[in-house]
C-alpha positions as CSV (number, residue, x, y, z in Angstrom):
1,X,-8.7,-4.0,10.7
2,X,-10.0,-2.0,14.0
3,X,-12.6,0.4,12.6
4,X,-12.1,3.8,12.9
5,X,-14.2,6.9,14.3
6,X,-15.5,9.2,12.1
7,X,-13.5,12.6,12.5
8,X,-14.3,16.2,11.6
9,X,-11.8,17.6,10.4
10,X,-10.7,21.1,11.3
11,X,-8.3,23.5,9.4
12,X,-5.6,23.3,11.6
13,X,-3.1,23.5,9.2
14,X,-2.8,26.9,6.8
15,X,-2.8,27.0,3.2
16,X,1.0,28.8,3.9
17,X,2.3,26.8,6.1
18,X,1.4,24.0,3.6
19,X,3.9,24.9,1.0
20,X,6.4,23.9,2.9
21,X,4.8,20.4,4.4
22,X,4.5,17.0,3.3
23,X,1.3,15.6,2.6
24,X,0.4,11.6,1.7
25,X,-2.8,9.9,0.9
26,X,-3.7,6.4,0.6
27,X,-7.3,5.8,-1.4
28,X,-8.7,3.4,-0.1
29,X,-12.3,1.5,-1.4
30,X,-14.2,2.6,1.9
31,X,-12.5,6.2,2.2
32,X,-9.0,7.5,2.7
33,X,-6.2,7.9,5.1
34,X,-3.9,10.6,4.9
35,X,-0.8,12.3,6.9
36,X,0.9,15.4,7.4
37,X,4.5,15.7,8.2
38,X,7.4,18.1,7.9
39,X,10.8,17.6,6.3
40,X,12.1,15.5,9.0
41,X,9.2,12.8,8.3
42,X,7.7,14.2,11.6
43,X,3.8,13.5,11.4
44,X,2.1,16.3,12.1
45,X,-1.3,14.9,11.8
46,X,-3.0,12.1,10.6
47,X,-6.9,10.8,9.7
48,X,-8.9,8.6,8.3
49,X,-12.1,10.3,6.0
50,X,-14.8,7.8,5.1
51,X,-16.6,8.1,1.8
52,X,-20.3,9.7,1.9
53,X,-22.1,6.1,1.9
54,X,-24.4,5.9,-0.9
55,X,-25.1,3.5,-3.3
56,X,-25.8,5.7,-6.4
57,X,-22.4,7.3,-6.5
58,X,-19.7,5.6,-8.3
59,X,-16.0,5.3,-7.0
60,X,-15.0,8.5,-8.4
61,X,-17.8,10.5,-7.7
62,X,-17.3,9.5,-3.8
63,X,-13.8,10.3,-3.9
64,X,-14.5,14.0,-5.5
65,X,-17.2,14.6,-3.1
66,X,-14.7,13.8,-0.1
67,X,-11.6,15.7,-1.5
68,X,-13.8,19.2,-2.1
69,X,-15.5,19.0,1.0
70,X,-12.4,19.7,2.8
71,X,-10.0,22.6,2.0
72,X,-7.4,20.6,3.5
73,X,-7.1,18.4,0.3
74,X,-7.4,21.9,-2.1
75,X,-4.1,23.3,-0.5
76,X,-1.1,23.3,-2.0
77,X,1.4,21.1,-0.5
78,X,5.6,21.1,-1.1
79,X,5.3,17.5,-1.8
80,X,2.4,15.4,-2.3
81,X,2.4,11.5,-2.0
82,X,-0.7,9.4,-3.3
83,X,-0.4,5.8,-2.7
84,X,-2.9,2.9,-3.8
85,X,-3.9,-0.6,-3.4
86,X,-3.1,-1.9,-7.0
87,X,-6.3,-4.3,-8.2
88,X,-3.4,-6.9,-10.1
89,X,0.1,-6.6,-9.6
90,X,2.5,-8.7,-11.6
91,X,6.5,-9.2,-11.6
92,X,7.7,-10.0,-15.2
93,X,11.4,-11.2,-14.9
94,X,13.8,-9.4,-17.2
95,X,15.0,-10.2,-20.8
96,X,10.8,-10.3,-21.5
97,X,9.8,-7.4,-23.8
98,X,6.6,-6.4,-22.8
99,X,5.9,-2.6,-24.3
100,X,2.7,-2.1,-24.9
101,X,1.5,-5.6,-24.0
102,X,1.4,-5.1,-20.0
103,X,-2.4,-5.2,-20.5
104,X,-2.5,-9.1,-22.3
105,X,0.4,-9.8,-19.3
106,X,-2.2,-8.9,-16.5
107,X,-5.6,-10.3,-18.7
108,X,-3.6,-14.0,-19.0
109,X,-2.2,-14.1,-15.6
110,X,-5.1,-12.3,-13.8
111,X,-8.5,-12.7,-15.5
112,X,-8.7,-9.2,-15.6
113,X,-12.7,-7.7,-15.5
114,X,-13.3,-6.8,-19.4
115,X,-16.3,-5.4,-18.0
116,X,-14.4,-2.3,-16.3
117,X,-12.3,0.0,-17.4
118,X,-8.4,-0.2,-15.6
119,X,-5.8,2.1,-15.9
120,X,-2.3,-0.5,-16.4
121,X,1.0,0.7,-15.3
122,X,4.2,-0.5,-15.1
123,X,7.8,-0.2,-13.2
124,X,11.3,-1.3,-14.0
125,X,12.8,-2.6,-11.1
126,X,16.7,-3.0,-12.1
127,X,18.0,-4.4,-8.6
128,X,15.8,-7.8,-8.7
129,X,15.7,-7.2,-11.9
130,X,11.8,-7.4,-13.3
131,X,9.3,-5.3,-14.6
132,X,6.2,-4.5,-12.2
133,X,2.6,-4.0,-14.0
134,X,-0.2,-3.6,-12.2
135,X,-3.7,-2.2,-12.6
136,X,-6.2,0.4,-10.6
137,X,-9.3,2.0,-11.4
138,X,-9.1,4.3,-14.7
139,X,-11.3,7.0,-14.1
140,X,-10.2,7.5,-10.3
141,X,-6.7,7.2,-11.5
142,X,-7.3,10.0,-14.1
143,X,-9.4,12.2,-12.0
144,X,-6.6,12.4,-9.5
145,X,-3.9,13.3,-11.9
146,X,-5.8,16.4,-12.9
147,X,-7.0,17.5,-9.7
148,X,-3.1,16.6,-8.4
149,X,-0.7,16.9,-11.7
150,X,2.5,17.0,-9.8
151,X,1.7,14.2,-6.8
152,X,4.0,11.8,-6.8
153,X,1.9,8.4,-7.5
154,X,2.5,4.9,-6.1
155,X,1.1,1.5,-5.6
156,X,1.2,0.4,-2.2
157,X,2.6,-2.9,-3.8
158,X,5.5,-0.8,-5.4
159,X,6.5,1.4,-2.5
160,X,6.6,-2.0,-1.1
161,X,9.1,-3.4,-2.8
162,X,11.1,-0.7,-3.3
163,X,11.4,-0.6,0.3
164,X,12.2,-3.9,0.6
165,X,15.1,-4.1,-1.7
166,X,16.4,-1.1,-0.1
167,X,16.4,-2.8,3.6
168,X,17.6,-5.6,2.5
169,X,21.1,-4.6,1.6
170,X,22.1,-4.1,4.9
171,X,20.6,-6.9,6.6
172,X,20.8,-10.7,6.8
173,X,22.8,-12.8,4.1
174,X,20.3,-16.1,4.4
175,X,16.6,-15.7,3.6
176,X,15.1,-12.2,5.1
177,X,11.3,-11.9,5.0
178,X,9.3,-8.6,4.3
179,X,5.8,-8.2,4.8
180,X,3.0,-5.5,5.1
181,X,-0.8,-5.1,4.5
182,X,-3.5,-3.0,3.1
183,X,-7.1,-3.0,4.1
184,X,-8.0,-6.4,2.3
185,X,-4.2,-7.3,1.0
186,X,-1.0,-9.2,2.5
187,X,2.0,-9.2,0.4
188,X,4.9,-11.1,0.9
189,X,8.7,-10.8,-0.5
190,X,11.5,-13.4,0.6
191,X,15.0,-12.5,-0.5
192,X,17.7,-15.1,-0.2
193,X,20.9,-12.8,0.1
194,X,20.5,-10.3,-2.8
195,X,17.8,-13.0,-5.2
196,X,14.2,-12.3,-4.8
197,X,12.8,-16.0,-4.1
198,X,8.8,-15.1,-4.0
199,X,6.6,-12.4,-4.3
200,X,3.0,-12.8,-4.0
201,X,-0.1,-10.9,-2.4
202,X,-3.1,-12.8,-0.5
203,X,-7.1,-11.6,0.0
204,X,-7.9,-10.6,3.4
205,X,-10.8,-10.5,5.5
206,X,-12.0,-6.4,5.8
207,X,-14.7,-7.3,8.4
208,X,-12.2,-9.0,10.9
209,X,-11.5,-7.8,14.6
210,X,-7.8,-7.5,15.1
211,X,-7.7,-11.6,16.8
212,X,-9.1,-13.0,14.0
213,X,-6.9,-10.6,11.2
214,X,-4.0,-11.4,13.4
215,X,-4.6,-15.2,12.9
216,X,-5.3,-14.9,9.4
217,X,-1.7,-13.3,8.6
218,X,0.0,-16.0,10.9
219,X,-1.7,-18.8,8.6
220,X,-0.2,-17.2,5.5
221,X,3.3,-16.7,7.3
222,X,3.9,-20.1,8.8
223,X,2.0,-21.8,4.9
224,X,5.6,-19.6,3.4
225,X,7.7,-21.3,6.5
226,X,6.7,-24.8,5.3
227,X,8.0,-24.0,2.6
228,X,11.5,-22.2,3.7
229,X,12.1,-23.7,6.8
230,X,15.6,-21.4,7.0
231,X,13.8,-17.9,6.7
232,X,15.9,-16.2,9.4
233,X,14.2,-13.4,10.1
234,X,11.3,-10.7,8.4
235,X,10.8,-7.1,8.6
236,X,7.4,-5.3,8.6
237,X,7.0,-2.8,6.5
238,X,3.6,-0.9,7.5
239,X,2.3,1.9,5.1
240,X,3.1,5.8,4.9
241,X,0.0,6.4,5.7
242,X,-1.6,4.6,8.9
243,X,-4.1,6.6,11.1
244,X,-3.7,6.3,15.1
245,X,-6.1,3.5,15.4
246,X,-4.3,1.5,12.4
247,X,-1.2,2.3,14.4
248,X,-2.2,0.7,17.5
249,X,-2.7,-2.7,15.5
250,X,0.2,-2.5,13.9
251,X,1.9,-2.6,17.4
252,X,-0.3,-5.7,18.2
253,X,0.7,-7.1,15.4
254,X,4.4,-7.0,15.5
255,X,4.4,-7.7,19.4
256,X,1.7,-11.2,18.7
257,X,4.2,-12.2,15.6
258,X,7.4,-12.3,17.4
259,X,5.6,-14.3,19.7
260,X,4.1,-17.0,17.8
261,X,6.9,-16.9,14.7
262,X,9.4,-19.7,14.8
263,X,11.7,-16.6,13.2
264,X,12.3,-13.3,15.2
265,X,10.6,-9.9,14.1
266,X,12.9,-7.1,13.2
């Protein structure tokens, strides 16, 4: 991922002409991104806020630092969006009763950290149909529902693949690929008509310029086509919330994929 410059923000935006604007924000593990739009999904402004760099202050504490510093984030927004890069994130199919076990689901599949703390959630998804658990950081996760009690909270994987099964409906009847990224994640869904064929999420390097991220997503794209030589087409699906800089590599992304895919890019 490109880096990004360092802003200072400015109060362009009033605390009453908030009420009636959309705000989302993505926490991310070196800061966070977040955008402003109107009603009409009109983006109104967007940044990216690094964390204060130091290594005595804990996830949470960084976060809290960054979010007070600037009234922006102490307004009161009509609707407030906070998306996430889920740590595990786990599709169990349905007719498997998992209640209060999504926790031994993630630890046996996952190898989940004993050693920290995670806050486990989970999401019934009735059109595939599975059950989605996943894990994030507890405190952060708690210290963002009281600061925010009525944000609106999401996983990036979920808003994902909620995305995903909505575009699919009125798209290709053979096998459709959907993709997008986080800072350090790819995840992949291929639907063959209305099943859901694979799901899965890959590592990524933070530290690479955009050639060598963009060569790193083709290798995990044509590994899948090996695999399903009659994938027709794919969809990106980039994030809510993607700075100007982020933007730009998305549009070097999609324009380098449709040239080196053996599918086309919709």
């Amino acid at each position: 991922m490109p880096k990004t410059k360092k802003h200072t923000l400015k109060a362009s935006i009033t605390e009453e002409e908030a009420t009636q604007l959309v705000m989302s924000i993505c926490i991310r593990t070196d800061g966070l991104t977040f955008s402003i739009s109107n009603e009409n999904d009109e983006i109104l402004k967007s940044e990216f806020c690094p964390y204060k760099k130091s290594s005595f202050l804990s996830f949470e504490e960084k976060l809290s630092e960054l979010l007070y510093s600037i009234p922006l984030f102490t307004f009161s927004f009509k609707k407030l969006r906070i998306n996430y890069i889920a740590y595990h994130f786990l599709l169990v199919p349905e007719g498997i009763n998992i209640d209060k076990d999504a926790s031994i689901w993630l630890n046996g599949t996952t190898l989940l950290d004993s050693s920290q703390e995670q806050y486990i959630g989970n999401t019934l998804f009735q059109k595939i149909p599975a059950t989605a658990i996943y894990s994030w950081d507890t405190k952060v996760y708690h210290f963002l529902k009281r600061t925010y009690p009525l944000a609106t909270f999401l996983s990036l994987q979920e808003e994902f693949l909620g995305l995903s099964l909505e575009a699919k409906r009125t798209t290709l009847k053979s096998k459709k690929l959907f993709f997008t990224y986080g800072k350090e994640k790819l995840i992949l869904a291929l639907f063959e008509k209305e099943k859901l064929l694979f799901f899965n999420q890959f590592s990524l390097s933070s530290n690479r310029e955009e050639k060598g991220l963009l060569e790193e997503i083709l290798f995990f794209l044509l590994s899948l086509y090996e695999q399903h030589k009659d994938i027709e087409a794919a969809n990106i699906i980039f994030p809510t919330s993607l700075n100007s800089q982020e933007k730009e590599f998305a549009n070097y992304l999609q324009s380098n994929l449709a040239q080196q895919l053996p599918f086309p890019i919709q």
